[in-house]
C-alpha positions as CSV (number, residue, x, y, z in Angstrom):
1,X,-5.8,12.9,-7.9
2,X,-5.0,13.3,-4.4
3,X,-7.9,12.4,-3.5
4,X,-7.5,9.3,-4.8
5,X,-3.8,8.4,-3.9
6,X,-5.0,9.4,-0.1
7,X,-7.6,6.5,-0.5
8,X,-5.0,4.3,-2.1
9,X,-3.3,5.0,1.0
10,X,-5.7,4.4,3.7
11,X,-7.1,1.3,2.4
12,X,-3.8,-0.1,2.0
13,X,-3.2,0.5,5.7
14,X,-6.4,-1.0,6.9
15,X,-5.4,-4.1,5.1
16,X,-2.2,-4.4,7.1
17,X,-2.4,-6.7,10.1
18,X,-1.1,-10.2,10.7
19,X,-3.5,-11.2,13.1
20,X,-3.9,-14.8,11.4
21,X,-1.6,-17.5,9.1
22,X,-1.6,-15.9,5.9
23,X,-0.5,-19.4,4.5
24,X,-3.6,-21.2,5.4
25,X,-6.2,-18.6,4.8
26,X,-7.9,-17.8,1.1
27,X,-7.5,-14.0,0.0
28,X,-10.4,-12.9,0.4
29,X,-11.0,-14.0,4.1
30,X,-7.6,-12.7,4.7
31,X,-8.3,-9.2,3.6
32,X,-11.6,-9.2,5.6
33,X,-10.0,-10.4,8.7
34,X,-7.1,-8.0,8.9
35,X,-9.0,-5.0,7.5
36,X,-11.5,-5.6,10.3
37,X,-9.0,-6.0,12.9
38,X,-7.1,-2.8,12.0
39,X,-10.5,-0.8,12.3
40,X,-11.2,-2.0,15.7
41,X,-7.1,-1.0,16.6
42,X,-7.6,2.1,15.1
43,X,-11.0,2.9,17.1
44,X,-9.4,2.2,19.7
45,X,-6.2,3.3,20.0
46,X,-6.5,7.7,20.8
47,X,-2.9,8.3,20.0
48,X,-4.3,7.2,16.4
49,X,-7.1,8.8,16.9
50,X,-5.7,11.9,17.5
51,X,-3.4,12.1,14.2
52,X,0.0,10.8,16.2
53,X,2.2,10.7,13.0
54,X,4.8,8.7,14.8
55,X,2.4,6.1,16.3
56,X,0.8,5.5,13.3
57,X,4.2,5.4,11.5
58,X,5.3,2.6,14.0
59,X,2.1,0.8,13.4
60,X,2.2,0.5,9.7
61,X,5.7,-0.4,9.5
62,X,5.0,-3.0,11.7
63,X,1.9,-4.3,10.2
64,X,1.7,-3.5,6.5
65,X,5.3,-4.9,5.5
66,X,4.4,-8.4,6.0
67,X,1.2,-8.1,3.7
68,X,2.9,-6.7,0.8
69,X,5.6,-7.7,-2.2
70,X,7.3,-4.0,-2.2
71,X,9.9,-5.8,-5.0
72,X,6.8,-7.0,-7.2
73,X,5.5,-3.6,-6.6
74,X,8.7,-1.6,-7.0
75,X,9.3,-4.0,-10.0
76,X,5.9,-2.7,-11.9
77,X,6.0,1.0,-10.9
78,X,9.7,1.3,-12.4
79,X,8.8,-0.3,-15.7
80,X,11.4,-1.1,-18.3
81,X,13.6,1.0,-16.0
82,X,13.8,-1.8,-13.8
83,X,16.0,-4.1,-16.2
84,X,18.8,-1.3,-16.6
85,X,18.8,-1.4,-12.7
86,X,21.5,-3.2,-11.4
87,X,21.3,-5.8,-8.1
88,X,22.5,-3.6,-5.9
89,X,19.9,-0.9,-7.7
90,X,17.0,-2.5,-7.2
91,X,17.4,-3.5,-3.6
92,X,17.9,0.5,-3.4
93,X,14.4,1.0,-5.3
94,X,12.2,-1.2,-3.2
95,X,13.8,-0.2,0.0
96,X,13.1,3.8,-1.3
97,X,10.1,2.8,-2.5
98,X,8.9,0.9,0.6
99,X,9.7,3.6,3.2
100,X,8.0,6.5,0.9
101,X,4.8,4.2,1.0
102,X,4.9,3.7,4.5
103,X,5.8,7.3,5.2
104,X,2.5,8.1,3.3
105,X,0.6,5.5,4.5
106,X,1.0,7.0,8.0
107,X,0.0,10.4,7.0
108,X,-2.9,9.1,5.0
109,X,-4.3,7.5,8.0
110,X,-4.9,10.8,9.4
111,X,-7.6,11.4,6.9
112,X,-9.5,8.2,7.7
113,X,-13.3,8.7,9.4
114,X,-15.5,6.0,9.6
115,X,-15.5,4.6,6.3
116,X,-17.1,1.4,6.3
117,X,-15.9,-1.6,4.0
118,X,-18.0,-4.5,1.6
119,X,-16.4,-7.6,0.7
120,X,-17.8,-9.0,-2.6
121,X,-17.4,-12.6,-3.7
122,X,-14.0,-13.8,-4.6
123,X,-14.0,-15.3,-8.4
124,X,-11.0,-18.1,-8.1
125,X,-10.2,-20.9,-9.7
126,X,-8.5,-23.7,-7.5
127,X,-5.2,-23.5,-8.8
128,X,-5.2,-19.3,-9.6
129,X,-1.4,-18.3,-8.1
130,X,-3.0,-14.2,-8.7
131,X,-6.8,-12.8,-7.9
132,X,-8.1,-9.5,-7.1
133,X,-9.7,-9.2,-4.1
134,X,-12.9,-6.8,-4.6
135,X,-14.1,-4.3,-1.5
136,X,-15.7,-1.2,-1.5
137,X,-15.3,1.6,0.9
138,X,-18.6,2.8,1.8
139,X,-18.2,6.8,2.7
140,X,-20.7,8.6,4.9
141,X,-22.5,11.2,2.4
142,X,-20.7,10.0,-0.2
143,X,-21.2,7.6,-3.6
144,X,-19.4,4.0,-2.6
145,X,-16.0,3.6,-3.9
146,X,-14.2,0.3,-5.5
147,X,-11.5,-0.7,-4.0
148,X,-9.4,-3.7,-5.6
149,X,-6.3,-5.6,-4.3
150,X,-4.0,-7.5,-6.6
151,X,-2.8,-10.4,-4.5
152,X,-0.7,-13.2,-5.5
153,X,0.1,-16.3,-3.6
154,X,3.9,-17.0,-2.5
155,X,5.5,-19.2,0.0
156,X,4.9,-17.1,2.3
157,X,1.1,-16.9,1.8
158,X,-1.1,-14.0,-0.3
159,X,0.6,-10.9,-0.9
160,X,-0.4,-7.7,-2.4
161,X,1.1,-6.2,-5.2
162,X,-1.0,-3.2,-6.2
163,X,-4.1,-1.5,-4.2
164,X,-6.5,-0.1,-7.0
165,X,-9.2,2.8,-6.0
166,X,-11.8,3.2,-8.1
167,X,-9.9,2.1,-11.1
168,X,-6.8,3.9,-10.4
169,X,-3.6,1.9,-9.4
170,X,-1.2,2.4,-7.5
171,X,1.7,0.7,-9.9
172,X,0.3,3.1,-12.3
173,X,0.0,6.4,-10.5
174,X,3.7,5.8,-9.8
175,X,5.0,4.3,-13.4
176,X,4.8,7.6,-15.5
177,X,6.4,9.7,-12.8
178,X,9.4,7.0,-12.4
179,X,9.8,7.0,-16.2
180,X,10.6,10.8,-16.4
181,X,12.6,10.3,-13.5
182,X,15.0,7.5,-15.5
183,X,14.9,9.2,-18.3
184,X,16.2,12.2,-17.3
185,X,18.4,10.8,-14.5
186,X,18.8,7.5,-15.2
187,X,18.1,5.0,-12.3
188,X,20.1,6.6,-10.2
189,X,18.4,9.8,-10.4
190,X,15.4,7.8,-9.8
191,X,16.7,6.7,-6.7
192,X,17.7,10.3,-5.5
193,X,14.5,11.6,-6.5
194,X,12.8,8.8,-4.1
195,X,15.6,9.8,-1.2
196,X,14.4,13.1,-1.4
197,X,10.8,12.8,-1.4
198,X,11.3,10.4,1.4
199,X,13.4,13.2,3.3
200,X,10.9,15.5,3.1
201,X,8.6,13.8,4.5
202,X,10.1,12.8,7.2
203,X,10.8,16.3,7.7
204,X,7.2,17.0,8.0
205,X,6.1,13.8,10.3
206,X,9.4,15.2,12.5
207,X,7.7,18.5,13.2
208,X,3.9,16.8,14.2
C-alpha cells in the first residue's frame, strides 16, 4: 500500500504545472502538456534532483494547487462526515487536507526515477462536465502501471478531483481512515488528527 500511495503521489505532482490556459485546452492535452513540462523541470532542476525537500515543497505548492479541487476532494474523502461539518469546519478540512497532500507530494517526489508516461485516447462526449483522463506510467524493469485522473470541468478550466493508480484512489485510500477518525472524534477530531499528521511531517522535511 505504500507503494501505491507513493505513486498516487508522484503522478499527481507531475501533473502539476500551469504552463498553458487550462480554460481553452481539452483534458487530456492538458494533462500531457503539464506532465511533460514538469519532467523536463524536474531533469533539470539538481536541487530536485538531489531530494531538496524544501525546493520541491515550494515547487508543488506552487504548481499543483491550481490543478486541483482540494474541496471536491476533501468533500469525497470525508464522506457523510462532511455534512455534520460545519462552514467554518470544512474550510478547516480542505485546508488540512491540502497541505498534508502537498507535504507528501514533496516527499514522494523524492522516489521518482525515470518513469516514463502513455497517454491513451480520451473517450468524451461534447458536453461531458467529468472524464477520466487515462495514462500509464511506464517503470524501467517493471510491469506498466494505470494511472487515471478524475477531472471535471469548472470555470476555471479542468480540475482534478481524484488521481487513481492502478485502480486504487486516492478519495478512497483516505475515506475509511477519515471515517474512524469522525467516529471516534467527531469532525473535530478529524481535523486534529490531520494537524498532527501534517506536524509531523513537517517535522521531518524541517530536519532534511
Amino acid at each position: 500500500m505504500k507503494r501505491i500511495i507513493s505513486l498516487l503521489f508522484s503522478a499527481a505532482f507531475l501533473f502539476a504545472a500551469p504552463v498553458i490556459n487550462a480554460q481553452e485546452t481539452a483534458p487530456d492535452a492538458l494533462v500531457k502538456s503539464v506532465t511533460e513540462d514538469v519532467l523536463e523541470i524536474m531533469r533539470q532542476n539538481k536541487d530536485i534532483q538531489a531530494g531538496s525537500i524544501n525546493e520541491i515543497s515550494k515547487l508543488v505548492d506552487a504548481k499543483v494547487l491550481p490543478h486541483f479541487n482540494f474541496r471536491r476532494m476533501t468533500q469525497l474523502a470525508v464522506g457523510r462526515g462532511w455534512r455534520q461539518a460545519s462552514a467554518d469546519q470544512q474550510d478547516e478540512l480542505a485546508r488540512q487536507f491540502r497541505d498534508l497532500l502537498v507535504r507528501t507530494y514533496a516527499n514522494a517526489v523524492v522516489s521518482y526515477s525515470n518513469q516514463r508516461f502513455v497517454f491513451k485516447p480520451l473517450r468524451m462526449n461534447p458536453n461531458d462536465t467529468e472524464v477520466m483522463v487515462r495514462t500509464e506510467i511506464m517503470q524501467p524493469g517493471g510491469s506498466p502501471v494505470a494511472l487515471d485522473y478524475s477531472m471535471e470541468k469548472t470555470e476555471q478550466g479542468w480540475k482534478v478531483y481524484d488521481v487513481v493508480v492502478g485502480g486504487v484512489s486516492l478519495v478512497t485510500t483516505y475515506r475509511d481512515s477519515f471515517a474512524q477518525e469522525v467516529r471516534a472524534g467527531g469532525i473535530d477530531g478529524l481535523i486534529n488528527a490531520l494537524t498532527e499528521q501534517n506536524k509531523a511531517l513537517q517535522a521531518r522535511q524541517n530536519q532534511t
